[in-house]
C-alpha positions in Angstrom: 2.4 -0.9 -24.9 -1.0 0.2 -26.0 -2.7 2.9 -24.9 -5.8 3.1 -23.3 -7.7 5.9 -20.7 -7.4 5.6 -17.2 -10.4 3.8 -15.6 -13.0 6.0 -13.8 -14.1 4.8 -10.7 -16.8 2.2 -10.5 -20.0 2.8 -9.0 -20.9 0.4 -6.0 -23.2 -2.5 -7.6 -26.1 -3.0 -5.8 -25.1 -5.7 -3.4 -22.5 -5.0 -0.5 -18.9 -5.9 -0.5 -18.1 -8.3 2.2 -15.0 -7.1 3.9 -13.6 -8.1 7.0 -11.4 -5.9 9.6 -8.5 -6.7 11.8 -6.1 -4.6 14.2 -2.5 -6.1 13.3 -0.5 -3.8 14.1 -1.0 -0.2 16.6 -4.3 -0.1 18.7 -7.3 1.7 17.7 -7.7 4.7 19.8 -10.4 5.0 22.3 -11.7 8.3 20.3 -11.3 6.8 16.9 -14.6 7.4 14.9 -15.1 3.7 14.5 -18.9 4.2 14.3 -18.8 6.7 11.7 -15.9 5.0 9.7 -17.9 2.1 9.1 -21.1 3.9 8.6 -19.2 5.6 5.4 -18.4 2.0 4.5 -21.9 1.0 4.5 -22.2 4.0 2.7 -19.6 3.5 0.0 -21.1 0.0 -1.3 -19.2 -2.0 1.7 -19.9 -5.1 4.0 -17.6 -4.2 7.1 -17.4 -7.1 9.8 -15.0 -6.3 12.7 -12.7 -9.2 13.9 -13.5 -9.8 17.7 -10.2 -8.7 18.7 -10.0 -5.0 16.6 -10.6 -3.5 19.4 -8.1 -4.7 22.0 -5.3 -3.0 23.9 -2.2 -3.8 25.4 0.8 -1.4 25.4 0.0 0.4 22.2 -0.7 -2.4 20.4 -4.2 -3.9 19.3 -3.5 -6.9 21.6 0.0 -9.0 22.4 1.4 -10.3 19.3 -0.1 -13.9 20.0 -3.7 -12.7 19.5 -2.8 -9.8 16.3 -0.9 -13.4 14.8 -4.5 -14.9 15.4 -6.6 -12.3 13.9 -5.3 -13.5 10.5 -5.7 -17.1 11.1 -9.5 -15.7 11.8 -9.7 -13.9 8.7 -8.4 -16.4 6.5 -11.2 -19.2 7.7 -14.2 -16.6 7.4 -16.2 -16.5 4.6 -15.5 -12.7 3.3 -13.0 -12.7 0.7 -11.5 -9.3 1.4 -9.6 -8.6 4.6 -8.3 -5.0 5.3 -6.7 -3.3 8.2 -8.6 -1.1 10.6 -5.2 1.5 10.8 -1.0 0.8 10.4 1.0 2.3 13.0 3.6 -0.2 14.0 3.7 -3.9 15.3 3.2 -6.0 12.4 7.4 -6.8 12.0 6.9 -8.4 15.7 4.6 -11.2 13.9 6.4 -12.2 10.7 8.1 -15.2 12.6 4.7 -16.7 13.7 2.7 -16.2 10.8 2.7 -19.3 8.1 2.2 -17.3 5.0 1.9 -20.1 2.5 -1.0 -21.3 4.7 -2.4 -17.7 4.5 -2.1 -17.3 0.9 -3.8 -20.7 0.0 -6.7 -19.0 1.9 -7.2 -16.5 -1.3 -8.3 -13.8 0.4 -7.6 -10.2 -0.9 -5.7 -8.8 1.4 -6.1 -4.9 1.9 -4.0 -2.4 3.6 -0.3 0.2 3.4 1.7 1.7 6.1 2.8 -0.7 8.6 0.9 -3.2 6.6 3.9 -3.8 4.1 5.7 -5.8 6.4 3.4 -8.4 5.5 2.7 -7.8 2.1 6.6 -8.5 1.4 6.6 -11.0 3.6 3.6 -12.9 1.7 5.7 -12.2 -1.8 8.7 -13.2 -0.3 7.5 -16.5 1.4 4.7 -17.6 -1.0 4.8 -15.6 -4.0 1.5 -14.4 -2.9 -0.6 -11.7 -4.7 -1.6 -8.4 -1.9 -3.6 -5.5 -2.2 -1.8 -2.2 -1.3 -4.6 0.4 -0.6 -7.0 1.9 1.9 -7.2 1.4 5.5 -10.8 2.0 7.7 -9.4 5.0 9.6 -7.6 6.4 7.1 -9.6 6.0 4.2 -13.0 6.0 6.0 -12.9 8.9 8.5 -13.9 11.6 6.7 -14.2 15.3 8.3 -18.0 16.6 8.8 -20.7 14.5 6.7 -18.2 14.6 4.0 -18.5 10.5 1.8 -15.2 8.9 1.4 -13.0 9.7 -1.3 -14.8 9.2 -4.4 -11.6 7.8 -6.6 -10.3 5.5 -3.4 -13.6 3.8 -3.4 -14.1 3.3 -6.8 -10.6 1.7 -7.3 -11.3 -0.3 -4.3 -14.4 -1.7 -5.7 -12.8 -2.1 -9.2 -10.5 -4.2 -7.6 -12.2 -6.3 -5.8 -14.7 -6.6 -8.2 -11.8 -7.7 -11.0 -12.3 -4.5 -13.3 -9.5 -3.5 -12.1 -7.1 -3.0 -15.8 -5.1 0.2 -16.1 -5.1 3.3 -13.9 -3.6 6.8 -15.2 -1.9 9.3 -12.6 -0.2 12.8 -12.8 3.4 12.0 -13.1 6.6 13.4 -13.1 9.6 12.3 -14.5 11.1 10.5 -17.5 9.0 10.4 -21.2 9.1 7.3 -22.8 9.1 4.9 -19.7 8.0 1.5 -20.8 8.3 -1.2 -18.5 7.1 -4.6 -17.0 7.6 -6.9 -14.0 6.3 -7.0 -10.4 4.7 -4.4 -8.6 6.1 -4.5 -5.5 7.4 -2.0 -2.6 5.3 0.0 0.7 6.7 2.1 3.4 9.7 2.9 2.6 10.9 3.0 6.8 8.8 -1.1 6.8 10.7 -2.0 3.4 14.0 -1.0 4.7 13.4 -2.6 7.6 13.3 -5.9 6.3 16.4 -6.0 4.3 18.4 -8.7 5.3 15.7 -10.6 6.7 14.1 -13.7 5.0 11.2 -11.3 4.3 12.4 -9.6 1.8 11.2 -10.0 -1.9 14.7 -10.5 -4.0 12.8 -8.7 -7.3 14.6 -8.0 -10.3 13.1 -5.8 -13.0 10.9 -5.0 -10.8 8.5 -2.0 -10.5 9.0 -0.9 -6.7 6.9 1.9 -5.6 7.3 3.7 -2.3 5.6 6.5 0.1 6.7 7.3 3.5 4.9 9.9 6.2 6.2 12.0 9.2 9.5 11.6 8.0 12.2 14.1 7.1 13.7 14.7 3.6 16.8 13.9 5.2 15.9 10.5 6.6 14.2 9.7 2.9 17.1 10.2 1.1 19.1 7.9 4.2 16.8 5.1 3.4 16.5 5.8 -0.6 20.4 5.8 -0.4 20.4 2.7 1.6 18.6 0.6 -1.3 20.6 2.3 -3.8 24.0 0.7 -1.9 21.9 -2.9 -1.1 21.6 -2.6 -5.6 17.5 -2.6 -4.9 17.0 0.2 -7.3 19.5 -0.7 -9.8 17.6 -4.1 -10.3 14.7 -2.2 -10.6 12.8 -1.6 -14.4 11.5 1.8 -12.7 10.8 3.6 -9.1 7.2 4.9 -8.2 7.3 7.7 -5.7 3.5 8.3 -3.4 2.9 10.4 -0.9 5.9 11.8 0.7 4.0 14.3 3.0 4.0 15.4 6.9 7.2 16.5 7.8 8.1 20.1 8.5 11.6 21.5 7.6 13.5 23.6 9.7 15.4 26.7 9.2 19.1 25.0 9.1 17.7 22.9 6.5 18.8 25.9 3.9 16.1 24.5 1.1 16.8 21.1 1.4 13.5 19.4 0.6 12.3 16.4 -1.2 12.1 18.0 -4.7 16.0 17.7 -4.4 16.1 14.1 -2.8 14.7 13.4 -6.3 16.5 15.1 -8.5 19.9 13.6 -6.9 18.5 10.1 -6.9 18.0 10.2 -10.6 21.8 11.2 -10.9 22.6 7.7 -9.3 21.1 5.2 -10.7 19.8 4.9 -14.5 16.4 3.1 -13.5 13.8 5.7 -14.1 12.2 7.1 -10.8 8.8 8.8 -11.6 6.6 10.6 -9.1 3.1 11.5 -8.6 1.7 7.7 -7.7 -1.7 8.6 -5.3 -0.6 6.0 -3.2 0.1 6.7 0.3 -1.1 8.8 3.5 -3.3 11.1 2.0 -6.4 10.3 -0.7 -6.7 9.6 -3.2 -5.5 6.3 -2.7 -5.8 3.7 -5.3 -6.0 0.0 -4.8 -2.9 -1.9 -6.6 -2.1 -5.5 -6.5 1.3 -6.1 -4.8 3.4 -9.0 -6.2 1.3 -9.0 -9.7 3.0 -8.6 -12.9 2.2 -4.6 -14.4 3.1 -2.5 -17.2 4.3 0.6 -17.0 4.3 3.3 -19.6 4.9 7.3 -19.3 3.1 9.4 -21.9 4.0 13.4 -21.5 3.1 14.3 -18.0 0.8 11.0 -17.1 1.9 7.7 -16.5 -0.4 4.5 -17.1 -0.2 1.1 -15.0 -1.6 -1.6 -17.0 -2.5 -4.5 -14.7 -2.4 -8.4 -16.3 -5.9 -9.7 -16.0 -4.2 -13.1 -15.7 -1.8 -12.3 -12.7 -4.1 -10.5 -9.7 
């Protein structure tokens, strides 16, 4: 694979992104900083446009599941081609049955989000072989402490993507030297993704490049779930395994130094398809912007790895 340097992020070109914000999944809190979220938006080169129904309530949810189903049939007939979520949280599993996702894909939007937000970004590869974005969310991404601007890198790899610059990104890794790799980029939550197995919303990806972050969530219950596609053959079939973020949890004193660092190291003694860590993907910045369900390369070089991204396929 050649080898080229990681993109830096783009500045904002002089006319605003268009990108348009719905509620799919948990309600927006009544002390969110909405105002100040999408001021940073403005900020960062963006066009935010709130669906009419971010906002709603009922249970914890952003509204019943009819009208979160509805907030996508809204975005996919306005005119903004990117649609992101305001914030995960859970809800969007409750939807997949109502949701026509060839319909949806045929709209072409770029669809933005991660967290609870993989339910339907397997669900669109699964049912329509549909290209996603996995990356920021408004409340996550946006909400910045103080007067601080949002992450410099996430918004530049948003923009790059949207934008179509988007070619190869380079990241900190850990793991394996000599990785070098293609097929689909595909993967999420790791509690959403092995959620769906079973279910017709699952991607069935072979060779695949499957990356994975998880939050609030002890080592113990990562290694259940990690074990849990390793049984199902998910990672087998796999041509490698990106970990994100893994981050949030607190360990406790039976624990006895059990911790992720060892989850890893006795995955990698299980399965022969190289698991590398150190993707800034996940809850914590930066986060970068990756196509989910596009064909990638993969290459490790010392202690960085490079995800080359096929103009032709995203």
């Amino acid at each position: 694979m050649p080898k080229k340097p990681a993109l830096s992020p783009a500045s904002a070109g002089p006319a605003p992104v268009p990108i348009y914000l719905i509620s799919p999944s948990s309600a927006v809190p009544p002390d969110a900083p909405m105002d100040a979220s999408l001021a940073r938006m403005r900020a960062a080169g963006f066009e935010p446009v709130l669906d009419p129904g971010a906002l709603r309530t009922a249970q914890r949810f952003a509204g019943s599941d009819a009208q979160r189903a509805g907030a996508f049939a809204r975005a996919a007939a306005q005119p903004a081609q990117a649609v992101m979520i305001t914030r995960g949280g859970y809800g969007l599993t409750r939807l997949l049955p109502s949701l026509d996702f060839r319909a949806l894909a045929r709209a072409r939007k770029a669809w933005i989000g991660y967290s609870d937000f993989t339910a339907f970004q397997l669900a669109m590869l699964a049912r329509a072989r549909a290209v996603t974005w996995a990356g920021p969310a408004l409340l996550d991404d946006f909400a910045t402490e103080g007067d601080a601007p949002a992450d410099e890198t996430t918004v530049g790899a948003l923009h790059d993507a949207l934008a179509g610059r988007l070619e190869i990104v380079g990241f900190r890794a850990s793991g394996p030297a000599g990785v070098d790799v293609r097929g689909t980029l595909w993967g999420g939550n790791l509690t959403v993704l092995c959620s769906l197995i079973g279910t017709p919303w699952f991607p069935r990806v072979k060779g695949g490049i499957l990356f994975l972050e998880d939050v609030g969530e002890h080592p113990y219950r990562i290694e259940r779930m990690l074990t849990q596609l390793l049984h199902a053959g998910v990672l087998d079939a796999q041509g490698a395994v990106l970990i994100g973020h893994v981050n949030r949890y607190r360990l406790v004193e039976r624990d006895a130094g059990f911790d992720m660092p060892g989850v890893i190291r006795r995955l990698r003694t299980l399965t022969k398809t190289p698991i590398i860590t150190g993707l800034p993907m996940g809850h914590a910045s930066p986060k970068l912007t990756l196509p989910h369900g596009a064909t990638v390369g993969l290459a490790t070089e010392g202690r960085t790895a490079y995800l080359v991204l096929d103009e032709h396929d995203h």
